[in-house]
C-alpha angles and dihedrals in degrees: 000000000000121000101230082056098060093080087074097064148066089235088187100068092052153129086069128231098244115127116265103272097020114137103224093089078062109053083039086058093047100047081051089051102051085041081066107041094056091044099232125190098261086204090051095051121086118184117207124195137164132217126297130075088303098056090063086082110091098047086074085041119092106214136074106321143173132189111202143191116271122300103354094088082119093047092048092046095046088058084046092054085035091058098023110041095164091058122106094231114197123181111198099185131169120243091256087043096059110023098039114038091005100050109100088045078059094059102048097044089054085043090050096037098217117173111264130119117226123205110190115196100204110195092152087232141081087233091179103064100046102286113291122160122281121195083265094070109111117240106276106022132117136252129169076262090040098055087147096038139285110276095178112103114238123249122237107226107194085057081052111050084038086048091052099049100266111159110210110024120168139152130225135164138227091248090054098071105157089040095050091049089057089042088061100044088053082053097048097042098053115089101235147033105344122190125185112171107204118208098225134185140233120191096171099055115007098028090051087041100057093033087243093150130229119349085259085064092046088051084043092049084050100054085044093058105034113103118168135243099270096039084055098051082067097048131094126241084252096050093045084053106120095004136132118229105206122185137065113311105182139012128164137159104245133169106273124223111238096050092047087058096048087060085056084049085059102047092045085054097048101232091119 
């Protein structure tokens, strides 16, 4: 770690408790990174996060933080930017934790597009609990409650938050360091509701599971299936199939919420 990083974290409650190989220690790092870079205000920045493997993130992290109950990250972050506008409010949430129980808080904070940036750490697993299928586990694949294999189709995520009204929605990976840094940094700097899903990857439960070899091989696998954004616009249906768009999908200037509610402040209070 760099020095000038150190700052960013509760360094006495390291080393963590991921898995070896596990790629949460990366997107944390990242998040930390493009904090950084932009030169935020560490005492003006709250992260928010849920319950699950994830959520175990900013409790490494020194800033604001929050550690919630499972799947209302996004609820509890929503009152925080409600009371507190001038806050940096960042959500870093599991792929069961968002798009399960906290699906449908996904889906009204991107409607309302409220600002608050959303990490998703989409292992395609619920790591924590032993390893059961979310709604992130490809079709086929196998989880300690898929022993047969999955037969669920898989959000995506990115179709969903933009769906949904999401402002700024993007999708990096783990392997795709220097790309998933700027991604972030894109997120935290839009006014308004900011979504990057983050393929992750999990060696314990997912990777044994599906016999994909060691965490190098997982990142491996990732690097082999990731296309952008442009190289996908000339391929087929068949040829996307299994493959992993990476880049920035959607990004508008929108009303944002808070601001919207502090002109019906205003108006209740008679000064416009």
């Amino acid at each position: 770690m760099r020095k000038e990083l150190e700052k960013y974290f509760r360094t006495d409650k390291l080393p963590h408790i991921w898995c070896p190989g596990c790629g949460h220690g990366i997107i944390t790092g990242a998040v930390i990174r493009a904090i950084d870079n932009l030169k935020l205000d560490q005492d003006k920045i709250c992260i928010v996060s849920g319950i699950g493997c994830s959520s175990r993130a900013p409790g490494y992290m020194n800033f604001y933080t929050l550690h919630t109950t499972h799947g209302r990250a996004l609820a509890f972050a929503t009152g925080i930017k409600m009371a507190k506008p001038e806050l940096k409010v960042i959500v870093l949430t599991g792929d069961g934790d968002c798009s399960a129980i906290g699906g449908n808080h996904l889906i009204h904070a991107a409607r309302r597009n409220i600002d608050i940036t959303t990490i998703v750490f989409n292992n395609s697993i619920y790591g924590m609990t032993s390893g059961q299928y979310s709604p992130m586990t490809p079709k086929g694949a196998f989880a300690t409650t898929a022993p047969y294999g999955n037969i669920d189709r898989d959000f995506d995520l990115c179709k969903l938050a933009q769906s949904s009204g999401a402002t700024y929605v993007a999708r990096g990976t783990v392997y795709h360091l220097p790309q998933l840094i700027k991604l972030i940094e894109k997120a935290l700097k839009h006014n308004g509701f900011s979504f990057v899903d983050v393929v992750d990857i999990c060696p314990t439960y997912f990777g044994r599971r599906n016999k994909m070899g060691t965490a190098v091989a997982m990142m491996e696998t990732i690097r082999e299936k990731s296309v952008t954004i442009r190289t996908a616009s000339k391929m087929s249906a068949e040829e996307l199939s299994g493959k992993i768009v990476i880049g920035e999908f959607y990004e508008e200037n929108a009303p944002e919420y808070t601001e919207e509610y502090a002109k019906i402040i205003e108006k209740a209070q008679g000064r416009i």
